[in-house]
N, C-alpha and C positions, 0 to 999 in steps of 0.2 A: 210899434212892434218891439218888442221887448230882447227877442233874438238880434237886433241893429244893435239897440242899445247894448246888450253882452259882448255883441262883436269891436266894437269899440272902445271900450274898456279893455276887452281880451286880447286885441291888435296892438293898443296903446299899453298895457303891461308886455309884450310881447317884443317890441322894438321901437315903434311909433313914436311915444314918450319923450321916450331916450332920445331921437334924432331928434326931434323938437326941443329939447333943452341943450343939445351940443348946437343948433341954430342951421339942423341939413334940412330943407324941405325935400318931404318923399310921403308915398303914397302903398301902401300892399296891394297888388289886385292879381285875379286870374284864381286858379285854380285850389289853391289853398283856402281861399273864400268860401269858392264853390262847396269843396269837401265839407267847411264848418258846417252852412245851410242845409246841405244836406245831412247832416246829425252822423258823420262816418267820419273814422279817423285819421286828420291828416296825413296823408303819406308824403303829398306831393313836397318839392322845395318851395319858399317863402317868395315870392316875386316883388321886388323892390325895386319903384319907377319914381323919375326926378323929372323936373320940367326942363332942366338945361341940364348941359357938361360940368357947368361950375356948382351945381347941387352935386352930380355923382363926384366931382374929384374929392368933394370936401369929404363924403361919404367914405369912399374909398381911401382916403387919407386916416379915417377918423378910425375906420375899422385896421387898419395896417398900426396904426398905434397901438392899439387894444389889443395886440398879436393874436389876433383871428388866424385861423387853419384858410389859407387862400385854398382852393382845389385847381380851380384852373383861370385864367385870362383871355380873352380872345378880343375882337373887334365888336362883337356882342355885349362884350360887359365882363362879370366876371361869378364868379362863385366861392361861397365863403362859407365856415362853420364858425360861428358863433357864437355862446353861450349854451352849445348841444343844438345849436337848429342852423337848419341850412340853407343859407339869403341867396338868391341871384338878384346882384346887381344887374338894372338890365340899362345897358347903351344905347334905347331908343328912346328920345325924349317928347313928354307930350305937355302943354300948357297946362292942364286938368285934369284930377281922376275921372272925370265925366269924359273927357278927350280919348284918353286911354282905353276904356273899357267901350266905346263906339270904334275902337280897330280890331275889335276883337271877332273872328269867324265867327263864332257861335253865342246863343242868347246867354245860354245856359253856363258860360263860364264870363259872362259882364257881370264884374263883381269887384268894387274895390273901396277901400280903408282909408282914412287919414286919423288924422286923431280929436274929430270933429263931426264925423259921419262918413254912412255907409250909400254908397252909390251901386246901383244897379239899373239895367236894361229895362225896358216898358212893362215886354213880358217874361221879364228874367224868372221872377219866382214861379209863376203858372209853368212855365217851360219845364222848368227843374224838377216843378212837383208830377207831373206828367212823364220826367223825362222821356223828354222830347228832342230831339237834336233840330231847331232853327236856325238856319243861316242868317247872321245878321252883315258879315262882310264877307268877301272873298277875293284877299290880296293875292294871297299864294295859294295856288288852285289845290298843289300837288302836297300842300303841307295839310291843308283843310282837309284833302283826304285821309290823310294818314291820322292826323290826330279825329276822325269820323269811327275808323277801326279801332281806335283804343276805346273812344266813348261806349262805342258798343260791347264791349268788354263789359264796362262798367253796369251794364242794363238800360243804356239808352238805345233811342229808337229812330227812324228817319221816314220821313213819310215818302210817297213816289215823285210829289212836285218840290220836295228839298232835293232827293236826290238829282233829280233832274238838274236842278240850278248848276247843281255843283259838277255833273258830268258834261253837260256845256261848258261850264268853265274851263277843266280840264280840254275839253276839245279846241279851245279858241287859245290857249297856249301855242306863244309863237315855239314854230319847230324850229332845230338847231341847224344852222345849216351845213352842207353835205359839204367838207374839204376837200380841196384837189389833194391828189398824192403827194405831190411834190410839197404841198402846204406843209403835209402833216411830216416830211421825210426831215425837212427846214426845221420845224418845233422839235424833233425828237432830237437831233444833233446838236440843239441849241441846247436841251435838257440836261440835268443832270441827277445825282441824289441829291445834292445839296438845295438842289431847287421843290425840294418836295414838301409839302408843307398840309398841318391836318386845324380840321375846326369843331370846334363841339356847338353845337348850338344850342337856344335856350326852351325849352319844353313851355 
């Protein structure tokens, strides 16, 4: 297929390349994929994944050289403007881009890059062309839902046994449990501002 082959050439001119001759092993996947297949214009950020910590530090090192525009840092990874495009570093690390894009919720966003080929889900492409929203995993019930209303933004669609899955899901989430007063009277006294603290997480 011809559109692999571009995306691979297009990824590897794009960043891929470059990490490969600075000696970082990394991979693009997720939703910037998605968008190319689907022949619409990138909007989302570039998602860039490492097998280990000591792939991202070099990563992270190499772009901090290059005084890249950092935006923010978290426990997540981090985020960067680069060359006019904008990479999340992500601090989950997975053996494979084939590893990677099997934790992924949905069929229709298994999609990842190296600079050697393009890896996607069984029925990734049929899904996408259908857009179809399939559930392929469901770690975080309540993130799957949320990123469901954005896809449907987008023109995709959910059949009554996906949604199902995922409203079970949601159901079988452990509840938070109920604190005595005294618990919560303890935490608040113990609090301060200084203790407040915020996170961005990664799309």
């Amino acid at each position: 297929m011809i559109q692999i082959t571009n995306a691979v050439e297009r990824y590897g001119k794009l960043i891929l390349n470059e990490m490969k001759e600075a000696d970082i092993k990394c991979w693009l996947a997720g939703g910037a994929l998605r968008d190319y297949f689907m022949g619409v214009p990138v909007k989302t950020d570039y998602d860039m994944f490492f097998p280990n910590e000591v792939e991202y530090k070099k990563a992270r090192t190499y772009f901090e050289n290059k005084d890249c525009e950092i935006k923010w840092e978290s426990d997540n990874g981090m985020k960067i403007v680069y060359n006019g495009k904008t990479f999340d570093l992500v601090k989950k690390f997975f053996a494979t881009p084939k590893e990677t894009i099997d934790a992924f919720d949905f069929t229709v966003s298994m999609f990842a890059v190296d600079t050697e080929t393009v890896y996607y889900g069984e029925t990734t492409f049929m899904d996408l062309a259908k857009r179809q929203l399939m559930i392929n995993k469901i770690t975080y019930p309540a993130s799957t839902m949320s990123r469901a209303f954005r896809y449907y933004k987008k023109g995709f669609s959910m059949c009554l046994g996906e949604m199902k899955k995922l409203v079970e899901a949601i159901q079988d989430m452990p509840k938070p449990e109920q604190k005595k007063e005294e618990q919560i009277q303890n935490e608040e006294e113990k609090s301060s501002g200084d203790d407040l603290a915020f996170f961005v997480g990664i799309d």
